[in-house]
N, C-alpha and C positions, 0 to 999 in steps of 0.2 A: 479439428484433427491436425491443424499446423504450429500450435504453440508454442514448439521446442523452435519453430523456425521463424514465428514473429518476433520471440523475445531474443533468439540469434541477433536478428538483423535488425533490431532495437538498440542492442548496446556497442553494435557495432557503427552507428553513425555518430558522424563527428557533433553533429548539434545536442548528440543528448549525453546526460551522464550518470550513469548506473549507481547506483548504490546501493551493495548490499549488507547487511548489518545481520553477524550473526550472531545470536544467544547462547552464551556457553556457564551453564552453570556446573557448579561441585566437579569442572573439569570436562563437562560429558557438555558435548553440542545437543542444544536443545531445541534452537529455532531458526530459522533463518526467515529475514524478508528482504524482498524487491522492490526497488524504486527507481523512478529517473527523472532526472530534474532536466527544466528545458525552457528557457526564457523567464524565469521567475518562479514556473511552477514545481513543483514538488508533487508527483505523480505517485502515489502509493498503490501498489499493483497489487500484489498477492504475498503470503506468507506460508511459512508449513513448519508445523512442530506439532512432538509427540504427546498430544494431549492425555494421555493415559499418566504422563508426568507429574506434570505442574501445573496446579489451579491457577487460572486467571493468566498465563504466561500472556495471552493474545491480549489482556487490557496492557501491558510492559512494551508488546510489542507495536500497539499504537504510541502507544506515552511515548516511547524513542524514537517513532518514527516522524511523532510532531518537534520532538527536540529538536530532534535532526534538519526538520524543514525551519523551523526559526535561527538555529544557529548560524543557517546557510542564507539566511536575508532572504528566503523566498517569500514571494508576493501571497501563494497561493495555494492550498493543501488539500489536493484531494484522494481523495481515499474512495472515488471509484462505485461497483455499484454493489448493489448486496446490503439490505440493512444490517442482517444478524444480531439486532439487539442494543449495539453500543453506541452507534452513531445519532441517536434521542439524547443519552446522555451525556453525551460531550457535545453537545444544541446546534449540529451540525444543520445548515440548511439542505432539505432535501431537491435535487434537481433532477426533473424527470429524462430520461436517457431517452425516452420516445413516448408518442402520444398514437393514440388510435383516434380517426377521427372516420365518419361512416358517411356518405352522401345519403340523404333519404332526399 
């Protein structure tokens, strides 16, 4: 329920830096994504475009946002959690965000 208020107080601190990159094709805004880089890493948060549009925009909108992270010398490119598909093909290693572990 606070999102609009983490990612506030996200771009607001001085250690991190925001980047957002937007997609504008045939004139008309079509995508925008989020990221913030912070010691090396390159943090790929979330994105949002009109999928009813453009086939495949969201494989464009990784491709630039890996640009983005090599241009900038970052150590590190994550892209967070969510498989949806894409991240097998581009042999990303998968790391688990939490583990269930049970006492018997």
């Amino acid at each position: 329920p606070f999102h609009q208020e983490i990612f506030r107080d996200l771009v607001t601190m001085p250690e991190f830096a925001p980047e957002i990159l937007t997609f504008v094709v045939n004139g008309e805004k079509e995508a925008v994504s989020f990221s913030l880089r912070y010691r090396g890493y390159y943090e790929f948060f979330l994105f949002g475009l009109r999928p009813d549009k453009i086939k495949d925009l969201s494989t464009l909108i990784n491709i630039r946002n890996i640009q983005n992270a090599i241009e900038m010398k970052s150590s590190y490119f994550d892209a967070f959690v969510g498989a949806y598909g894409w991240k097998d093909r581009w042999h990303f290693t998968p790391v688990p965000q939490y583990k269930f572990t049970f006492g018997l």
